[in-house]
N, C-alpha and C positions, 0 to 999 in steps of 0.2 A: 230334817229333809235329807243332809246326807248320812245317816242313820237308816233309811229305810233304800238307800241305795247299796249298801254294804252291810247283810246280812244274808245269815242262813249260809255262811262256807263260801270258799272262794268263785269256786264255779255259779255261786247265783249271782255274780256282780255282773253282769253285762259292759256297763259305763268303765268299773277298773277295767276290765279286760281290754275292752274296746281302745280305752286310752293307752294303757302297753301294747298294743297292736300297732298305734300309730309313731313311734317311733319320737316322743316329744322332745321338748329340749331341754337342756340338762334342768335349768329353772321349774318346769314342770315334773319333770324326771321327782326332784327332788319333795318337790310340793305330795306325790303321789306317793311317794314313798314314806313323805310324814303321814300320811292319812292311813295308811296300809298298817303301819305301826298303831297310831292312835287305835284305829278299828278291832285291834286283832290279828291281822289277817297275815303279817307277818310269818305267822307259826305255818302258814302252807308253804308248801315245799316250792310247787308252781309260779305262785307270785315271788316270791324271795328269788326263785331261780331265775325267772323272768327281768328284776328291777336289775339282780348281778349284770347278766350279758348285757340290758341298756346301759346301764353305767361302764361297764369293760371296753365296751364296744363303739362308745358314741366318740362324733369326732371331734368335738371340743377335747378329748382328754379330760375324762374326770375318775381315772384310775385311784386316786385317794378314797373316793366315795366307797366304790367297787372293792377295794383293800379290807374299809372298816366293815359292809354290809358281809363278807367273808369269813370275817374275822368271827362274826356271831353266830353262825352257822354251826352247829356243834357236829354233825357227819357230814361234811359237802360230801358231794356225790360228783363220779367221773368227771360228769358234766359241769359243774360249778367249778371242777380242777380246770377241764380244758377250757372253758370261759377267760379264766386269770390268768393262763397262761398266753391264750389268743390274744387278750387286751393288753399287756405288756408287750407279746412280741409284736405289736402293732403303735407300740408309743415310743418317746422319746426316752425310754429307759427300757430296752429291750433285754439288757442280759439279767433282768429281773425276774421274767419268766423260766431263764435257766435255774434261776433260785427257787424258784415255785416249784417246777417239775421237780428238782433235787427233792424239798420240803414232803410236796406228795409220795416221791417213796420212799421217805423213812417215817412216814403215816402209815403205811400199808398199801398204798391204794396203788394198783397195776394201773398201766397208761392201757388205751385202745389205739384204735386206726386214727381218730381224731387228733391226738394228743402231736402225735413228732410232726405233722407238718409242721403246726404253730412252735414249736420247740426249735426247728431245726432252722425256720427262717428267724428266730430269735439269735443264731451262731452269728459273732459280729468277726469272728475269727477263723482260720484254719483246725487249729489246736481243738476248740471245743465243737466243732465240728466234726471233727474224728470220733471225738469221745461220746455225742450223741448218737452219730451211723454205729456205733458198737454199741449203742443201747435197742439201737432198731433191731440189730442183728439177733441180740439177746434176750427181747422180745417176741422174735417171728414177724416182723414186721416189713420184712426187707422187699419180698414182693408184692407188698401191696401199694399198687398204680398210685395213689395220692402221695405215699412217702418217697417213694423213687421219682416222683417228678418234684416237690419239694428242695429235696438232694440234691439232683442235676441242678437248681435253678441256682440254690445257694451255693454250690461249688462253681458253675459259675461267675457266679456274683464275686465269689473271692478270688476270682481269676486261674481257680486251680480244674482248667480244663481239660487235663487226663484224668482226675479221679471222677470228675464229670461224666466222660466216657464210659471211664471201668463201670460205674453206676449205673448206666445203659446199656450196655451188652452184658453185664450179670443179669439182667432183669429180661426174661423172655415175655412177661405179660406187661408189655407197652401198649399206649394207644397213644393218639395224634399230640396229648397235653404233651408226653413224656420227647418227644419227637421236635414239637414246637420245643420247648424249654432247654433242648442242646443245641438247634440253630437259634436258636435267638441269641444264648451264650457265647456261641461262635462270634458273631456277628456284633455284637456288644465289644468283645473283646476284641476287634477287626479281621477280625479270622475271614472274612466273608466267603472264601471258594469251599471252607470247607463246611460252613454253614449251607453254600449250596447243594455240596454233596450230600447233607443229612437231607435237604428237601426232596431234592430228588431220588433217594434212597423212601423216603416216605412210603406205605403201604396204600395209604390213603391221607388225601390233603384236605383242609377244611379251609373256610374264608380265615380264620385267625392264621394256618399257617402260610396263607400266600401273602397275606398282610403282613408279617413277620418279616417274610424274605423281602418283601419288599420294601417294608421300613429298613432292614438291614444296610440294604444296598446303596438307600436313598444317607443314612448314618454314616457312609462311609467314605460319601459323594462319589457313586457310582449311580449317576443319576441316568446315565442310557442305559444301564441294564435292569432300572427297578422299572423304565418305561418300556422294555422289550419284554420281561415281563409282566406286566401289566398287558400289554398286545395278547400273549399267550393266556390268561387269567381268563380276557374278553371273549377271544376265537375259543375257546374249550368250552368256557362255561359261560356262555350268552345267556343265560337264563338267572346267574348268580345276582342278588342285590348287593351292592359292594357297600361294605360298612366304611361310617366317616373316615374313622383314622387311618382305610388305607387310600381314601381321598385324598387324604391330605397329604399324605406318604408322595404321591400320584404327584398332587399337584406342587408342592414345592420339589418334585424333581423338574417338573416341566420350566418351574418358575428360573432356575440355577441353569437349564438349558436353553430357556428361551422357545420350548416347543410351545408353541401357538394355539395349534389342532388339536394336537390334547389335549391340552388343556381348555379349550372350549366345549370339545366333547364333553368331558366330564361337568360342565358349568352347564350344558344343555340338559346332562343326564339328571343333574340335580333340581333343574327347574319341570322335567320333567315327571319326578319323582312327588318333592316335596321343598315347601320352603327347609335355606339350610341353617341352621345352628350359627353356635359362637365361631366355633373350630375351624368348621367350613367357610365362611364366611371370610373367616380373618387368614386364609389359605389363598382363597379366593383375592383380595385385595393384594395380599403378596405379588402370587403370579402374575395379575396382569401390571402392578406396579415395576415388578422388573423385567415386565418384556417392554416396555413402554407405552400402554394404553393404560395411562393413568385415569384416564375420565372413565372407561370398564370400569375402573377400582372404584372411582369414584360414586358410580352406578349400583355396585355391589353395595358399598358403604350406606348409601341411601338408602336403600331396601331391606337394609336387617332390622328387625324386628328389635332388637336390645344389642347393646354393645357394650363390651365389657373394657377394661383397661386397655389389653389384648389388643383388641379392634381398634382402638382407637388409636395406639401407637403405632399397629402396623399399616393406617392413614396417613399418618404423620412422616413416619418416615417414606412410604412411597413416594406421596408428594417433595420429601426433600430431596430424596434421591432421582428424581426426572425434573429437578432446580426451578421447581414450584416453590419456591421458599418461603410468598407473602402466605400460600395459600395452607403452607404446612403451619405456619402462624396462626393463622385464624381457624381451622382445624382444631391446635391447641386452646384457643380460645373458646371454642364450641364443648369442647372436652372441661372446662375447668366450669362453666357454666353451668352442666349438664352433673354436675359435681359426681364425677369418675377426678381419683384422685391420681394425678399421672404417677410413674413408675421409674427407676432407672433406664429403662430402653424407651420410654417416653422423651426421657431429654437424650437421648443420644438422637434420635429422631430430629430433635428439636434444633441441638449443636449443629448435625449434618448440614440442617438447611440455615443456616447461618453461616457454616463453612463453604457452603455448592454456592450463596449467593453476597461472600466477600461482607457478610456482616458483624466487624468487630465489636463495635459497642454494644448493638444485641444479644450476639455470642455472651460477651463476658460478664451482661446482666443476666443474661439465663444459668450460665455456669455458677453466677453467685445465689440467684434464688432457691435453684437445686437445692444448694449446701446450707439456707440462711430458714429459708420459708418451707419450704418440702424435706427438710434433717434427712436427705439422700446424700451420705458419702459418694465423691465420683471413684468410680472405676478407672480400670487402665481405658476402657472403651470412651469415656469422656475426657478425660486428657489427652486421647490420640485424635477426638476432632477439634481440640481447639490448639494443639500442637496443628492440625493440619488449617484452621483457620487460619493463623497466625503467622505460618508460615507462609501459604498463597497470596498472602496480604505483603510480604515481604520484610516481616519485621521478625527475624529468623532469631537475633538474639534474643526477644522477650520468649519464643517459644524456646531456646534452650535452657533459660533459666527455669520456666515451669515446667521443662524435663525436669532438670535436675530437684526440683524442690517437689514433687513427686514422690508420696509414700508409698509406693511398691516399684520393684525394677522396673523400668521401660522396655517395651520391646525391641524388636528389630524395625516391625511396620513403624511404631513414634520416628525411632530416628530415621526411617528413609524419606518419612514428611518432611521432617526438615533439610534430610539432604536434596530430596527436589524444590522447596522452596531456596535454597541457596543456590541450585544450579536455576532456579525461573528467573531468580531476582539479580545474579550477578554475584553472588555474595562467595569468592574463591577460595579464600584462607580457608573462613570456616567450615565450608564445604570438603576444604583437604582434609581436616580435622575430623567432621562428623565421617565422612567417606572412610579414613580410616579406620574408626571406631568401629562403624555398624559394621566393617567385615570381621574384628576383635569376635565380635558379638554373635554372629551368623555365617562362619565360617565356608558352610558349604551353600550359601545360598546366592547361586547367579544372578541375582538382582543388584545386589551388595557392591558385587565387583563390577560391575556395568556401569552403576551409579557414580563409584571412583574414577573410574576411566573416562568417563564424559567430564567429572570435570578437571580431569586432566587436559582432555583435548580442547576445551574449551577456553582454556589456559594457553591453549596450542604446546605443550609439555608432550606431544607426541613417542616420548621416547618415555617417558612416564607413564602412559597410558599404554604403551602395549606390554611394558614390565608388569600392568595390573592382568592385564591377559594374558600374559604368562605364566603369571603366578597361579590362577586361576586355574588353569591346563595342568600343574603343575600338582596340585591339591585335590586332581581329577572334578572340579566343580563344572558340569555340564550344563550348558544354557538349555533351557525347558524350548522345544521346539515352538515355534507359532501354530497354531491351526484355525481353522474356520471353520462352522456351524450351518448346516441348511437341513431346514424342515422340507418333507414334502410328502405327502398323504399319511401325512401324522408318524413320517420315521422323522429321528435326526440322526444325520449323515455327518460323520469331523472329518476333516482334511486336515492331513500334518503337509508340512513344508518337506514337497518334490513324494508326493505318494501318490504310486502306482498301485493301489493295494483294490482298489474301485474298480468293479466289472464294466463299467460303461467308461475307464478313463477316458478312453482315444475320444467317445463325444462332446466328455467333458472339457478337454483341451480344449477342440475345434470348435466349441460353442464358446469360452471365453478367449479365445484369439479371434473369435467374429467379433464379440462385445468389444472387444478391447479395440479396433479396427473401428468402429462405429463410432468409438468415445474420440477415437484422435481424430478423424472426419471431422468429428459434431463439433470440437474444438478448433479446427482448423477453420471452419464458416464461421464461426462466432468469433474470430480473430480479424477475417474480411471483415468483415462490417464493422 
């Protein structure tokens, strides 16, 4: 029977083909490639060349296969070259393909346009980088649009963003990839204004490059400019379908600033659209988990279609975070039922709401299961909520003992848990102590210093506590101004402490000096009575 499905030459197999068409897995991969051998059919160039790129290419990694099925090829062809060097520079042994490309030209065999991308994002270095772009040179390779944006990305990636540059302005046949791939660069590397400059210098912008700048923005938590962008995206191009991931870009700026309106727009745009995905979904539960309409989330949460790990922690933690804590519980509960097997930011989720609702002995059965039943090493992120459970709870020495027995440095944020649970709880000595320390640690950080000073004046040590603010002045460490947040037809608007910088100040005063006038009224009859 399958004898009379594999005969008469490669091209009369329908069923082989069809089934390398469908992209199998590697178990099948393998199955087919014994019958292809058994058959014959090996000796065609087509199938051989075909089973190479599934094996190079597939994402389990089964480059071993791909090596030996190479190996017997007695002419590979360009093609079968750039295949093994693609699959390499795509695996977890990438500077393998730089051995390959070597290999193939002291075979004879000249590289194409195909060959240096996968080559150059193989460079895990500066050095072999160099020495690649001088093989592009020497090739005639240098302005061809797939290799110059390859370059850019990977210079880049190794943080070498002048030769990034140089690499962009040698090249006068750019289009939007080559354009995208030096702001993104920018912007990866926090460059952001001048990631804006490449945008706006843009000849022509596509949905990938406004999504860029605004991932960017959003990367660098400049979350009012990826949403002031985003305004300009909408008013230009009303007609544009906005792909997920600058959704989501979108929406977890919204979520960091609390913008409301937009982010329901967007959650109307998508219902209007189409059911959304993992990504959207679990964007979705974020945002409205940290503006505080947890039941939205909860809403969202219910109506997705599948839920992955993803989803399900960023549940978990919403609920802990707005000190639903039974309900971030049973959530988890729902999740291990449902056998999604949780994750590291699954129990930090999980700690949070143990910590928001003063639950030690839960906490420290969760923290032990983690480590017992779930083989998840904790992180600094799980030591810093059960340092801050521990702490709220007022039992300040057992959280500095499990600072100090702690296998990676502690931060700054661990000890400033502990120095506000020793300033909640009373606890003065250790408080001087930790106080000291955390400034040792974070020199320029006016939190640090505010922290010592309270509990110096709490001590009533007044003359102690302005030596910390002096000191502080002293080191130039500057207190982060206070401001405040207001949405209003889908802008947010910040206030810094004493700014005039707002075209409508004068009404804005005279409207909270009314409020303010009404509040003492309203308190003053509620005192009558």
């Amino acid at each position: 029977m399958r004898r009379r499905f594999f005969s008469n030459g490669a091209f009369s197999h329908p069923p082989l083909l069809a089934m390398l068409e469908r992209w199998p897995s590697s178990q099948k991969l393998e199955q087919i490639h014994a019958h292809a051998i058994t058959l014959g059919l090996s000796r065609f160039t087509y199938i051989t060349s075909r089973i190479l790129a599934l094996y190079a290419l597939h994402n389990n990694g089964v480059m071993h296969h791909a090596h030996q099925l190479f190996d017997l090829i007695p002419q590979p062809t360009i093609f079968n070259w750039n295949t093994m060097i693609r699959g390499y520079s795509r695996s977890r042994e990438p500077e393998t393909a730089l051995r390959v490309y070597m290999d193939m030209k002291h075979r004879g065999v000249f590289p194409n346009m195909h060959t240096f991308p996968f080559v150059v994002k193989a460079c895990a270095c500066c050095l072999s980088l160099s020495q690649i772009h001088g093989q592009v040179f020497k090739f005639g390779f240098d302005l061809d649009v797939y290799v110059t944006c390859s370059l850019i990305k990977c210079y880049c990636d190794l943080g070498e963003l002048e030769l990034a540059c140089q690499v962009f302005e040698e090249n006068s046949n750019r289009n939007v990839v080559c354009w995208t791939s030096l702001l993104t660069g920018f912007c990866v590397n926090g460059l952001v204004d001048r990631g804006r400059d490449v945008f706006d210098r843009m000849p022509e912008r596509n949905e990938v490059a406004w999504s860029a700048m605004i991932a960017g923005y959003v990367q660098n938590k400049r979350y009012d400019e990826a949403i002031e962008l985003f305004h300009v995206l909408r008013k230009d191009h009303n007609c544009v379908k906005f792909s997920g991931s600058l959704l989501v870009s979108v929406l977890t700026a919204c979520a960091n600033l609390g913008a409301l309106e937009e982010g329901k727009w967007i959650h109307s745009y998508l219902d209007s659209k189409s059911e959304y995905g993992l990504e959207l979904g679990t964007a979705l539960i974020d945002f409205y988990a940290k503006c505080g309409l947890i039941e939205a989330a909860k809403e969202v949460f219910s109506k997705m279609l599948s839920r992955d790990v993803t989803a399900w922690s960023a549940m978990v933690m919403g609920l802990a975070v707005n000190g639903c804590c039974h309900s971030a519980f049973q959530v988890f509960s729902d999740m291990q039922r449902s056998r999604i097997r949780p994750n590291a930011v699954t129990f930090v989720g999980v700690l949070t709401a143990c910590s928001h609702g003063g639950l030690i002995d839960e906490g420290q059965a969760y923290f032990e299961d983690m480590q017992k039943v779930y083989r998840l090493s904790p992180t600094i992120e799980h030591y810093g909520c059960m340092v801050d459970l521990l702490s709220r709870a007022g039992k300040t020495l057992e959280a500095e003992k499990l600072i100090q027995s702690m296998p990676m440095e502690p931060d700054g944020a661990i000890w400033g848990s502990l120095l506000n649970g020793c300033l909640m709880h009373g606890h003065i000595e250790q408080g001087e102590r930790v106080g000291r320390h955390v400034i040792e640690l974070d020199p320029q950080h006016c939190g640090r210093y505010v922290g010592l000073a309270n509990v110096y004046a709490s001590m009533g040590r007044w003359e102690s506590a302005l030596m910390v603010r002096k000191t502080m002045k002293q080191r130039g460490v500057m207190s982060a101004p206070g401001w405040s947040l207001i949405e209003m037809h889908g802008i947010s608007y910040r206030f810094l402490v004493d700014d005039r910088r707002h075209p409508c100040h004068e009404e804005i005063c005279k409207m909270l000096s009314y409020l303010y006038s009404e509040m003492v009224y309203d308190q003053s009859e509620t005192d009558d009575l």
